[in-house]
C-alpha positions as CSV (number, residue, x, y, z in Angstrom):
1,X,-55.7,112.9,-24.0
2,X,-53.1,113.6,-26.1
3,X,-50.4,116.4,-24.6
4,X,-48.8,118.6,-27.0
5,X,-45.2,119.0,-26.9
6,X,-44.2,122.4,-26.6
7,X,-40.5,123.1,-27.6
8,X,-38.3,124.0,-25.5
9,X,-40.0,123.3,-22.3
10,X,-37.2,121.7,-20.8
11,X,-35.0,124.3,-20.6
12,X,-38.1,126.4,-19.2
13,X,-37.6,124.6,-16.2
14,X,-34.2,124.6,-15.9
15,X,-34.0,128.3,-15.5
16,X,-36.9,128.7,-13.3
17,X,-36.3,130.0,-9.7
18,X,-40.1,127.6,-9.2
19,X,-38.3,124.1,-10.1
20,X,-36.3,122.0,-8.5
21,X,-33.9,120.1,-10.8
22,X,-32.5,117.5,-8.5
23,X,-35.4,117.1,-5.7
24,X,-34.2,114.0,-4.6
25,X,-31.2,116.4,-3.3
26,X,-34.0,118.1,-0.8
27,X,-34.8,115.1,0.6
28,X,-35.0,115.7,4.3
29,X,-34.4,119.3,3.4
30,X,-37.6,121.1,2.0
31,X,-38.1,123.7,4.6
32,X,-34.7,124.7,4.1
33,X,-35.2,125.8,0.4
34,X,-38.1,127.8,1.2
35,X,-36.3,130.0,3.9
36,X,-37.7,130.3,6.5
37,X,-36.6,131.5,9.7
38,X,-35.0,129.3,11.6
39,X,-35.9,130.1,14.8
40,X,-39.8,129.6,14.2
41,X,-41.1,128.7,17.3
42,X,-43.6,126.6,14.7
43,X,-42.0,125.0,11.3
44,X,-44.3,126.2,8.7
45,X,-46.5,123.1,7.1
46,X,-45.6,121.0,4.0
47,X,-47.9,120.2,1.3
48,X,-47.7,118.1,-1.4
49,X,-49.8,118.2,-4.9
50,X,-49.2,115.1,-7.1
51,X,-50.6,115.5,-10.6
52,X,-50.8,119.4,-10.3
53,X,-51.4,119.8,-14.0
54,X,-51.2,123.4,-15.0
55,X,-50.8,124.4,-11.2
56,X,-54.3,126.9,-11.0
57,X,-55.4,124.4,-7.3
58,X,-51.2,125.3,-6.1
59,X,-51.3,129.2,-6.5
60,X,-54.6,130.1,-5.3
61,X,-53.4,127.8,-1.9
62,X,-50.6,129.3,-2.0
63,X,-52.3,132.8,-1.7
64,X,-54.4,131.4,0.6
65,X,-52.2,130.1,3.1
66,X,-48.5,131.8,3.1
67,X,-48.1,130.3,6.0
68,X,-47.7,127.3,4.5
69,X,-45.2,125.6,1.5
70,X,-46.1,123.9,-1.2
71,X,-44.5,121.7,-3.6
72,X,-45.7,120.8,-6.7
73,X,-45.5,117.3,-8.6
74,X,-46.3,116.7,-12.3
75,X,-45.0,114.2,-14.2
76,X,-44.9,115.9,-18.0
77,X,-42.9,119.0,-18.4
78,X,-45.4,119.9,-21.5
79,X,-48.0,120.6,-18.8
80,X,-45.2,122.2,-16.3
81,X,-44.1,124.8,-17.8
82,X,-48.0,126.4,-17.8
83,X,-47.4,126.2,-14.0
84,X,-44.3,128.0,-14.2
85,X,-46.0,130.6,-16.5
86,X,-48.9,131.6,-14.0
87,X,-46.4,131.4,-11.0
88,X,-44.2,133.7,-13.0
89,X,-47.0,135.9,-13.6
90,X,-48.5,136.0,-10.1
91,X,-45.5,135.4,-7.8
92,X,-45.6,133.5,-4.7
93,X,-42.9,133.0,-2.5
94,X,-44.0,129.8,-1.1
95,X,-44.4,127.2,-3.9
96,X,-41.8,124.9,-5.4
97,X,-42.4,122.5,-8.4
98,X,-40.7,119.4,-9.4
99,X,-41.0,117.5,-13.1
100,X,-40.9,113.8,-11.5
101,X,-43.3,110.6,-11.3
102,X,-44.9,109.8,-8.1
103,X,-43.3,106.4,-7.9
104,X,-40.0,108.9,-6.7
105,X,-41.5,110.0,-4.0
106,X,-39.5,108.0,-1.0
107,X,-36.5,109.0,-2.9
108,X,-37.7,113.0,-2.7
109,X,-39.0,113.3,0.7
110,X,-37.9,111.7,4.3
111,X,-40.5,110.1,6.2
112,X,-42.7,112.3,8.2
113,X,-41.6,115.0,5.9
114,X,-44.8,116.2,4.5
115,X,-48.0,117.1,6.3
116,X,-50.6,116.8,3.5
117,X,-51.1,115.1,0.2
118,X,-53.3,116.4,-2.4
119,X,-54.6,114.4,-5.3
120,X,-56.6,116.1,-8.2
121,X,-59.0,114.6,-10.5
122,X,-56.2,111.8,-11.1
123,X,-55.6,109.2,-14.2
124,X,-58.7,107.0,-13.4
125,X,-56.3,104.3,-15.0
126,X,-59.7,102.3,-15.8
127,X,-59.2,99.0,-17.3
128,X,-58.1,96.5,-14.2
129,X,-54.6,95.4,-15.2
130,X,-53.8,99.0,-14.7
131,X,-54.8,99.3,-11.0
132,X,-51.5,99.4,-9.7
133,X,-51.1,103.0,-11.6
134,X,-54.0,104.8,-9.5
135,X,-52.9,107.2,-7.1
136,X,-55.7,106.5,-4.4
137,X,-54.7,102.6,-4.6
138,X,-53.1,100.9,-2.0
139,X,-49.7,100.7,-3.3
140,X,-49.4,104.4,-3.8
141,X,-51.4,104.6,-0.2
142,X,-48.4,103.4,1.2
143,X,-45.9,105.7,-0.4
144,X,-48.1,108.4,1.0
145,X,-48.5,107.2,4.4
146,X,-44.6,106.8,4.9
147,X,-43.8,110.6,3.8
148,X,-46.3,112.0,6.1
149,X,-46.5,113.5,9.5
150,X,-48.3,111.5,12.4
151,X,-50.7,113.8,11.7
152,X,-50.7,114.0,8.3
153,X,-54.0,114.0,5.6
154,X,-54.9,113.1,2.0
155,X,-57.5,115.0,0.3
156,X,-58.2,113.3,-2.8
157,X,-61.1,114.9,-5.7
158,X,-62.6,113.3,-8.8
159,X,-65.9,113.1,-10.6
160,X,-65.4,110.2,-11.4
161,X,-67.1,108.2,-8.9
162,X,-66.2,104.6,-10.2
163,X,-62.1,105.5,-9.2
164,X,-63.8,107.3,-6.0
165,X,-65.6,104.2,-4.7
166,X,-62.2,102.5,-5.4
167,X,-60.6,104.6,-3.4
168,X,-63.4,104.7,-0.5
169,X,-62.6,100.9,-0.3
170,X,-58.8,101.2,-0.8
171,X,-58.5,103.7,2.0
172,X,-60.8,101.2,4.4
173,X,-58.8,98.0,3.6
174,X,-55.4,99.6,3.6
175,X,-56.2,101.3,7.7
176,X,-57.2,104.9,6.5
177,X,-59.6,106.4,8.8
178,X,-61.9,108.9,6.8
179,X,-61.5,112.9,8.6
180,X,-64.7,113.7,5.5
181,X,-66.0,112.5,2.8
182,X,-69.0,113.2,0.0
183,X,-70.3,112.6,-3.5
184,X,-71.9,115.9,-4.0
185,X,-68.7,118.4,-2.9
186,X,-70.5,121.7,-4.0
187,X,-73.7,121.1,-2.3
188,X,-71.6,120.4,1.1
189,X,-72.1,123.4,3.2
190,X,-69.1,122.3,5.3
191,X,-66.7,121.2,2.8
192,X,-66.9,123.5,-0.2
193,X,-66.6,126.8,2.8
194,X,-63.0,126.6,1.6
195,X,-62.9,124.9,-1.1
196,X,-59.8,125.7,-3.7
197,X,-61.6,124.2,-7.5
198,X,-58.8,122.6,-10.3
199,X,-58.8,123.5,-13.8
200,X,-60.6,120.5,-14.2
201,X,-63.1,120.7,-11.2
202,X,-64.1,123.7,-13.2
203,X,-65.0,122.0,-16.5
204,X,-66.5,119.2,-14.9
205,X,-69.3,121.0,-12.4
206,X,-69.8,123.3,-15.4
207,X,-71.5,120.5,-17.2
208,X,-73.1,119.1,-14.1
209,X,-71.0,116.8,-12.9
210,X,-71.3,116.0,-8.9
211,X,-66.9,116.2,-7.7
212,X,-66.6,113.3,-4.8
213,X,-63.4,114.1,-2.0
214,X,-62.3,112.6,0.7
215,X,-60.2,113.7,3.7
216,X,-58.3,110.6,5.6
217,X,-55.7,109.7,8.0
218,X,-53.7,107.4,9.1
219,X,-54.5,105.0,12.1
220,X,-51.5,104.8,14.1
221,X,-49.8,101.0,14.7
């Protein structure tokens, strides 16, 4: 799909209170930037979208669960600045976006930072010399695995089940344990209870498309 450039977007982000120009600055330091009391007997939770698109999956968590902060991650500013729109619309004060590729992430976060990766209806990246670019492949697997908590999770959604049953096989070769998983997300009685839909999650079940997830973890060495 072709993304239309929208002018000016750049400086869009600049002056939004949402986006952080320099994240690589917050490394080690997110919780810090979204205030909260120091003295919390419990630090408040850290999760991660990468490939938020137009942010709709971010703000209604973020409404869910103020208890917990989000940051954002998308890589095209075109599509980042429709984020900063709706979160300008509908504030929250406990979302935080950043206009980056997810190849940065070891320079944004510190390991064990984050607590939860989400990935969305990702680039399927489909022809093979490209398998290095998926998100649920092992190399970004890794990446992931270093930034989270001990306890950390990756949910991961697609309806496209041939990148899905590459990253069912990814996760079990690379020492993922699997917390959930299904082909047929909406007619799970356990997992769609609080299920958050995408933009795209929409468009896709609309025409009858089953939306796969998974939940894993990671086996401790």
């Amino acid at each position: 799909m072709r993304l239309r450039n929208i002018p000016g977007a750049g400086e869009i982000l600049a002056a939004s209170e949402y986006v952080v120009d320099e994240p690589e600055k917050m490394k080690g330091r997110w919780r810090e930037l979204f205030g909260r009391c120091a003295r919390a007997v419990r630090k408040a939770p850290l999760h991660v979208e990468i490939g938020m698109g137009k942010g709709a999956f971010l703000h209604q968590m973020a409404l869910f669960h103020d208890d917990i902060d989000y940051v954002g991650i998308e890589r095209y500013s075109s599509v980042l600045v429709k984020a900063v729109s709706k979160l300008e619309t509908e504030p929250v004060n406990n979302v935080k976006l950043v206009c980056a590729d997810a190849e940065e992430l070891l320079e944004m976060f510190d390991p064990g930072e984050a607590d939860r990766v989400y990935l969305n209806f990702s680039d399927p990246w489909p022809k093979a010399r490209h398998a290095k670019r998926r998100l649920p492949g092992r190399e970004f697997l890794e990446r992931f695995g270093q930034i989270l908590s001990p306890e950390g999770m990756i949910e991961f959604k697609t309806d496209n089940r041939e990148l899905f049953d590459f990253a069912v096989e990814e996760a079990k070769e690379t020492g993922w344990k699997f917390e959930a998983l299904t082909y047929d997300l909406h007619h799970d009685v356990a997992l769609r209870e609080d299920n958050v839909m995408t933009e795209y999650e929409e468009k896709f079940s609309a025409k009858g498309n089953p939306i796969c997830k998974y939940i894993i973890y990671r086996i401790p060495k």
